[in-house]
N, C-alpha and C positions, 0 to 999 in steps of 0.2 A: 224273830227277825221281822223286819218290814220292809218288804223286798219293792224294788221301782223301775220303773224303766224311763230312759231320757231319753228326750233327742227329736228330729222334724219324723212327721208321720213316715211310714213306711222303713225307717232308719234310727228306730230303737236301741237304746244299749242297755246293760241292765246295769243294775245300780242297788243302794240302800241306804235305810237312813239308821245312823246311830247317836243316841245323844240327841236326837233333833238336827243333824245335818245329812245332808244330803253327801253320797259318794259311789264315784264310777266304780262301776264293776266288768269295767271291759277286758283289762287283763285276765278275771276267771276263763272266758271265753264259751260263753256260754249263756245264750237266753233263755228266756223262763217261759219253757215253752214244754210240749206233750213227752219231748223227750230227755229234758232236765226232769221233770218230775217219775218219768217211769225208772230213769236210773239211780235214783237215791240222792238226787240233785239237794235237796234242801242241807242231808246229813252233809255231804262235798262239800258245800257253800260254807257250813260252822265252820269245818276241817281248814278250809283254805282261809276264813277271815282269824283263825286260832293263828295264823304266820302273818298273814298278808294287811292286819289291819291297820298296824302303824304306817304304810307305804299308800291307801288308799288315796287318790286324788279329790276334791270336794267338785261337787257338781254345781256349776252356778245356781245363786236362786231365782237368777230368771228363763231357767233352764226350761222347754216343755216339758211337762210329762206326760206318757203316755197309758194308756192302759197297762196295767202291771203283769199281766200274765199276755203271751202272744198270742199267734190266732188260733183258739181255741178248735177244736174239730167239732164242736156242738155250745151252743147256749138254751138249759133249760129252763124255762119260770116255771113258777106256780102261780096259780092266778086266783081272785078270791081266797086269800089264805087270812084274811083280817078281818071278823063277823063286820065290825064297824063300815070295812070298804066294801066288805058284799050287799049290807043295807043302803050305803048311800049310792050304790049302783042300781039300786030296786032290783038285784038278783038275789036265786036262792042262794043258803050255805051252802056249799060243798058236801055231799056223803064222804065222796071219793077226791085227793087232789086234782085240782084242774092244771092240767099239762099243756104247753106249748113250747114252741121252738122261734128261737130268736136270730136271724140268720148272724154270723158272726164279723162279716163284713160292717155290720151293724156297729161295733164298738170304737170306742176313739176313748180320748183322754179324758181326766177328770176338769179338766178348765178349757177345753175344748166347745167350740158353739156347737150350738145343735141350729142344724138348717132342715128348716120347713121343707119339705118335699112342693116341686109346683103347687098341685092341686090340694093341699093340705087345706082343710076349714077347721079342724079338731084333733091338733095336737098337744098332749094332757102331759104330764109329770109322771113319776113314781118312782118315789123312793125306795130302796128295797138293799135288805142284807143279801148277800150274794156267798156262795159257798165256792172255793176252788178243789177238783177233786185229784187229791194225790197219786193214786194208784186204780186200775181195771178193775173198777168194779159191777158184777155183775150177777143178780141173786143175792144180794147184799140181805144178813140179816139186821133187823133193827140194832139190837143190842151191839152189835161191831161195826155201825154206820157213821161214827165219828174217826175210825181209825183210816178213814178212806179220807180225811180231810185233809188237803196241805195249807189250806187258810182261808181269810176270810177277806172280805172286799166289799166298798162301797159300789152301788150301782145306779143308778136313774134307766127303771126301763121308761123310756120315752114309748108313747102309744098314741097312734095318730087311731082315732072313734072310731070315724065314718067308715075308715079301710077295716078296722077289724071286726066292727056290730052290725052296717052295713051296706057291707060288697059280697054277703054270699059268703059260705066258706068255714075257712080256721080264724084265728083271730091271726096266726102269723102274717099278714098282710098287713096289719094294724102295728107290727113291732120292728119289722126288720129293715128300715129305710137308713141311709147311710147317716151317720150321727147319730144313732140315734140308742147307743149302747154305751155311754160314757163310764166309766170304769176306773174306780182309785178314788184317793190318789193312792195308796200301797195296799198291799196284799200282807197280810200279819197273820202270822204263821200260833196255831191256835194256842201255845205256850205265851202269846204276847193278849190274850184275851182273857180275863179271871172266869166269865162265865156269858157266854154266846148267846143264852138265852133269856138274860136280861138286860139288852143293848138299848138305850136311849136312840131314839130313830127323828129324822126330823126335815123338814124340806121347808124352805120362804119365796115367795117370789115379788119382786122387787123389795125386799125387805119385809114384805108382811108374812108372818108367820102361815103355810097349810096345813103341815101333816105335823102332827108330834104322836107317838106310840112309842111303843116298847116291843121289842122281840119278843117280848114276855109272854105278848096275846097270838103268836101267832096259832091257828089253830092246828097245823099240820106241823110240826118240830122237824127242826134239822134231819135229826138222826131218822125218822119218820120219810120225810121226801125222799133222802137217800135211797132207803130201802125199797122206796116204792116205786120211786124213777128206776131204779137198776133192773127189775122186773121185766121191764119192757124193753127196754135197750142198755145195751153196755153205754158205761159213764167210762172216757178216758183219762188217766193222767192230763191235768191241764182246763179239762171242762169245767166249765161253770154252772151252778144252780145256784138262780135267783128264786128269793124265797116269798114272794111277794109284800103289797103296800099297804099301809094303814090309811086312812082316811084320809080324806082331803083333796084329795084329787080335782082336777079341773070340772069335770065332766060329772062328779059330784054333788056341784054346785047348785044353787039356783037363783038365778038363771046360771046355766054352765060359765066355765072360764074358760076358756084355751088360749095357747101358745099363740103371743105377735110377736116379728120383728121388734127387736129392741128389749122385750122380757129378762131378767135376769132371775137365775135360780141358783139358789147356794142352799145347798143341804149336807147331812153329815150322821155318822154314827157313831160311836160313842166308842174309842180305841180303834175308828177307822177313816180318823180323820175327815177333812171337808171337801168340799166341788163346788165349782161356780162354773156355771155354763150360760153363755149368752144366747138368745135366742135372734138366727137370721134367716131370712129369706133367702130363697135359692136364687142363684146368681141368673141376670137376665142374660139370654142369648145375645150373643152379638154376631155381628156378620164379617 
């Protein structure tokens, strides 16, 4: 299934696409949220589109969409998870995954702008597969780290430099500014994926090509993060793990690129559809 959610921010409905179309799913009654997935929500969703699919209404296509899953209780990344993006950051590789927290206020839509924070000098891109997690998991072994998956999702962790390399600190200061977690367009539930870990991955900005990888290279695997996030803190029905980005990145660069007003990025995964997000300045004060 490739689950969605419509509608103006704050006032989500959930939805899906069949066929390539888009359809409400308000009559289920039920968004796709920590506690649709702890109570077996995905199996109920088949059960109910087995009667209910010839009656589904279509969702216009100039419908917003929103992030696919609600507000999650936790957003985790991995960070340097791509040898390629740990070199052209001139950091080392990882022994261990590098872990942080994305506040979840953070997320918005897949065609949703992304606004510059006031003080922003160095806000960068990143593309990244994104894991949604189905059930409590906690002390996860490897080997049983996919059965905790209820799907997958496109992600842009958007990462402002200066706030995360240096302000002191965690890098979380650098990830969790509003916009700044764009999310979709659908959540595809791992039976719609032939194989996770060989995903065409890819991000342009104003039409010029940055990042292109493959899931392929990540160096920390799915089933891997899982197991190794759960360790330290329970992952909930609903949470996300983003699995970090391949190359290309702004900050990268040389000289660096960052994010201006006006910037467009469209990026995309390969059976998780595209994003185009505009890039805007935060709105002037007025009196």
């Amino acid at each position: 299934m490739f689950l969605i959610r419509h509608g103006q921010p704050g006032h989500e409905k959930p939805g899906i696409v069949l066929d390539g179309q888009r359809y409400d799913l308000s009559p289920f009654g039920e968004d796709y949220d920590e506690r649709f997935f702890a109570s077996d929500g995905l199996r109920r969703l088949a059960a109910y589109l087995d009667v209910q699919r010839e009656l589904l209404l279509p969702v216009p296509a100039a419908a917003r969409l929103g992030p696919p899953v609600a507000r999650p209780s936790k957003i985790v990344c991995a960070g340097l998870n791509y040898t390629d993006h740990a070199q052209e950051m001139a950091l080392p590789l990882p022994t261990e995954p590098v872990i942080f927290l994305k506040a979840p206020s953070a997320l918005s839509g897949p065609c949703d702008d992304i606004v510059l924070p006031p003080s922003s000098v160095k806000t960068d891109w990143e593309v990244e597969l994104a894991v949604v997690i189905g059930r409590r998991a906690a002390y996860v072994a490897e080997a049983d780290a996919l059965s905790y998956v209820a799907g997958y999702v496109l992600h842009n962790d958007v990462s402002e430099r200066a706030y995360q390399l240096e302000r002191g600190g965690t890098w979380d200061k650098g990830k969790g500014c509003d916009t700044f977690g764009p999310l979709g367009p659908w959540l595809a539930t791992p039976d719609e994926l032939a194989n996770p870990a060989s995903l065409r991955i890819w991000l342009t900005l104003n039409n010029m090509p940055q990042q292109e990888g493959s899931t392929a290279n990540l160096i920390f695997s799915v089933p891997y993060l899982i197991s190794y996030v759960s360790q330290f803190m329970t992952l909930l029905p609903g949470d996300i793990l983003s699995t970090g980005t391949p190359a290309g990145v702004g900050g990268g660069q040389q000289p660096p690129r960052y994010l201006a007003p006006g910037d467009v990025l469209e990026l995309g995964i390969t059976g998780l559809g595209t994003a185009r997000q505009v890039v805007r300045a935060y709105p002037a004060a007025t009196d």
